[in-house]
N, C-alpha and C positions, 0 to 999 in steps of 0.2 A: 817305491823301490822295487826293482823285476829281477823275481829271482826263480830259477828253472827249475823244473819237472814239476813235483807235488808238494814242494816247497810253499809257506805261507809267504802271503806278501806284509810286508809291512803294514798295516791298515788303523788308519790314525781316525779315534772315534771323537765327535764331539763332546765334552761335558760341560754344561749348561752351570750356567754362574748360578750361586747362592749359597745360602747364610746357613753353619752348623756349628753343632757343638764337637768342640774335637777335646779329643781324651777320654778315661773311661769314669763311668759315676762309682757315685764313692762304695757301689754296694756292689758290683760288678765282682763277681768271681773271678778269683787270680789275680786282681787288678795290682798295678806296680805304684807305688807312690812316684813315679817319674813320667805315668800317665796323667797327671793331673798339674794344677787343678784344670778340672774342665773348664772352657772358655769359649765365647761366641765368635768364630770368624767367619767373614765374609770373602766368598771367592769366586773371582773372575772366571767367566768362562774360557777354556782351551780343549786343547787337543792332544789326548792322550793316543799312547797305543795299546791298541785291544788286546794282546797280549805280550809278554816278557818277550825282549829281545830275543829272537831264536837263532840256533846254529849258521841255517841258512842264510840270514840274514847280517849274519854278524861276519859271513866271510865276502859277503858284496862290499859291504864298508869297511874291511882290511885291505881290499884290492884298491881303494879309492887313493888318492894321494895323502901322503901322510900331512897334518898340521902342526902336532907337536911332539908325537912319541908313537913308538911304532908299536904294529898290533902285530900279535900271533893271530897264526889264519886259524888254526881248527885249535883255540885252547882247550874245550870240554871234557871230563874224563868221560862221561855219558853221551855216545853218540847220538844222532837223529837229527837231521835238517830242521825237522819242526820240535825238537827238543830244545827247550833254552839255551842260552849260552851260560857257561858257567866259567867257575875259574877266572875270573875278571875286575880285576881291582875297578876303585872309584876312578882314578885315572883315567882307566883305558874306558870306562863306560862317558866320561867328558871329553874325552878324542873321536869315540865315535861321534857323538853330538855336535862337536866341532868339523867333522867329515861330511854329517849331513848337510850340517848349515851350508857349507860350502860348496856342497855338491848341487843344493836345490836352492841356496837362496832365498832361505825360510830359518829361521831361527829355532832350533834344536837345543834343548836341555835336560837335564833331569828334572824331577819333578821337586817343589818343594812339598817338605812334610807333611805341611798342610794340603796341599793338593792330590799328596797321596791319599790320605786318609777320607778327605772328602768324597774323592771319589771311588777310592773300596767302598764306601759306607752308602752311596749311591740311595742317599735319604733315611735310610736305615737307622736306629739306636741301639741295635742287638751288638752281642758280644762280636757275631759275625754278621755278613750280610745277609746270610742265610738264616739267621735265624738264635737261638742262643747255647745253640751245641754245632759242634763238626761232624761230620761225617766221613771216612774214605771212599763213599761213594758219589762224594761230593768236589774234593779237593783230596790232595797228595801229601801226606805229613806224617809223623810216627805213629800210624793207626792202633797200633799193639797199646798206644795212653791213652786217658778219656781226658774228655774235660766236662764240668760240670755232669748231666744226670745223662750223658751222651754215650753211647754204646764204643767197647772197641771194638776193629777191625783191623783192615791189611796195613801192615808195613810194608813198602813197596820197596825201601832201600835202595832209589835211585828216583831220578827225575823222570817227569811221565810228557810226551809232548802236549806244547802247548793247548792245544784244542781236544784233550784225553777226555774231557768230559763233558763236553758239549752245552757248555752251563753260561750265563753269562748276567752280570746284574741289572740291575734299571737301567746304567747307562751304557750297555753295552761290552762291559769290560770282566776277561776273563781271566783267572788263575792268581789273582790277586790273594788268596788264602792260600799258602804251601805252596810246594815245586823248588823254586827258589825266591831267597829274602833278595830287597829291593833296594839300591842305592838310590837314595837320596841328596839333595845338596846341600841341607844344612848340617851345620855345626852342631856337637851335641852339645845340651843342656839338660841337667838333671831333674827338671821341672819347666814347667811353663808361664810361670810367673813372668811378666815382663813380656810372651811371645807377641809377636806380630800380628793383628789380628784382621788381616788384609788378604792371605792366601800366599804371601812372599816367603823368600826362603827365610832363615834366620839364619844371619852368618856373623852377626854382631856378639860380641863376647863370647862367650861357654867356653868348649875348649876346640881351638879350630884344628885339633892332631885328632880328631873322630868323629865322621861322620854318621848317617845314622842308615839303620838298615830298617823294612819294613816290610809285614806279610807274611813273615817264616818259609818255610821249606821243610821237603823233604822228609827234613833228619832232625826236624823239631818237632818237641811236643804241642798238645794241638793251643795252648796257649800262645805261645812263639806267634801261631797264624790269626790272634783275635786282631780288629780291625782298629786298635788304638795302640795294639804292641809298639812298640819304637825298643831298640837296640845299637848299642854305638858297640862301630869297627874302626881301626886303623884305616885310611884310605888306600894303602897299599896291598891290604892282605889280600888274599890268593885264596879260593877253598869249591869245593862242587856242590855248594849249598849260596855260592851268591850269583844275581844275576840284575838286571836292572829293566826297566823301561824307559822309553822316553816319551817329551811332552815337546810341542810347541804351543805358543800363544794363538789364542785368535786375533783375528782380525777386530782391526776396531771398532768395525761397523757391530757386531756380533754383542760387545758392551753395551751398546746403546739401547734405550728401550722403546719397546715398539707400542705405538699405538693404534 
């Protein structure tokens, strides 16, 4: 996607298939009992984007043809081209996806649950990927709280753009802890009993009136941003604390094993 002046481009990173444990272990500080039980999935490789939908970006594919519900061009209350987009129900983040598709011809979505988490976790078992405290000078979130033996620092009280910190995990992928929480496509469920253990969305039973958000932001405490957090929103709501990324598949050759 080409998008002008000092604006970031869309930039879609490989993450490489394989097998994790998603949710958090039972001794995990802060841990929620709707993180567990932890469980073994296996997940295909794709193509995520390197960072949260940004401003910039999000007003190229408002200008595209609409597919099923129309976009506001500049929703964000926090300016910056390379600032996230905010302000953007689950909705309009599945219309852009549907605008992409259409526009390139490539299959565009959000990401599932598990595919989020695997890949914040980018091999990792720490509370973060960073390690098992936060930082503000790592990531963007209510720095004024700690978590675990983790030092406070800045509350920034607004989103910082995407590339603020120049930081990025194993696989590439940045701002995954704080800034803004991330639409996902499955349905919540209060547990993981029963999940999918393939890397697919779960959209089978739970409750399909809330999807799930993931990564924290901003204006949450530094728990909100651990890398097993999960959160159910209405898919409608509205707020300058959500934001999303997107994913497409890989190719099929990319599944297959090399000898």
């Amino acid at each position: 996607m080409l998008v002008g002046g000092d604006a970031l481009p869309l930039h879609m990173v490989l993450v490489p298939g394989g097998t994790f444990l998603m949710g958090s272990s039972d001794d995990e500080p802060e841990r929620k009992e709707d993180e567990g039980p932890q469980h073994e999935v296996t997940v295909p490789p794709f193509f995520m984007g390197r960072y949260p939908v940004t401003q910039a970006q999000w007003r190229v594919v408002a200008a595209m043809s609409q597919v099923k519900r129309e976009l506001h061009p500049d929703p964000s209350r926090f300016k910056g081209d390379n600032r996230p987009v905010e302000q953007v129900s689950w909705y309009d983040a599945v219309e852009v996806c549907a605008r992409l598709s259409a526009h390139t011809s490539r299959q565009y979505r959000l990401p599932s649950e598990a595919e989020w988490e695997y890949a914040c976790r980018a091999g990792t078992i720490t509370p973060f990927y960073f390690g098992n405290t936060l930082t503000t000078e790592v990531a963007n979130y209510k720095g004024n709280s700690t978590y675990a033996d983790g030092p406070e620092g800045e509350y920034r009280a607004e989103t910082t753009p995407v590339d603020h910190f120049g930081i990025a995990n194993a696989f590439g992928l940045c701002d995954t802890h704080g800034n803004v929480n991330e639409w996902c496509q499955d349905h919540w469920h209060d547990s993981y009993a029963g999940a999918p253990t393939d890397g697919s969305a779960w959209i089978e039973g739970g409750n399909p009136d809330k999807r799930i958000l993931r990564g924290g932001s901003w204006y949450d405490l530094p728990r909100y941003c651990q890398s097993a957090h999960r959160y159910p929103y209405v898919p409608d709501y509205l707020s300058y604390f959500l934001g999303f990324r997107v994913v497409c598949s890989a190719p099929r050759a990319l599944h297959l094993p090399t000898g």
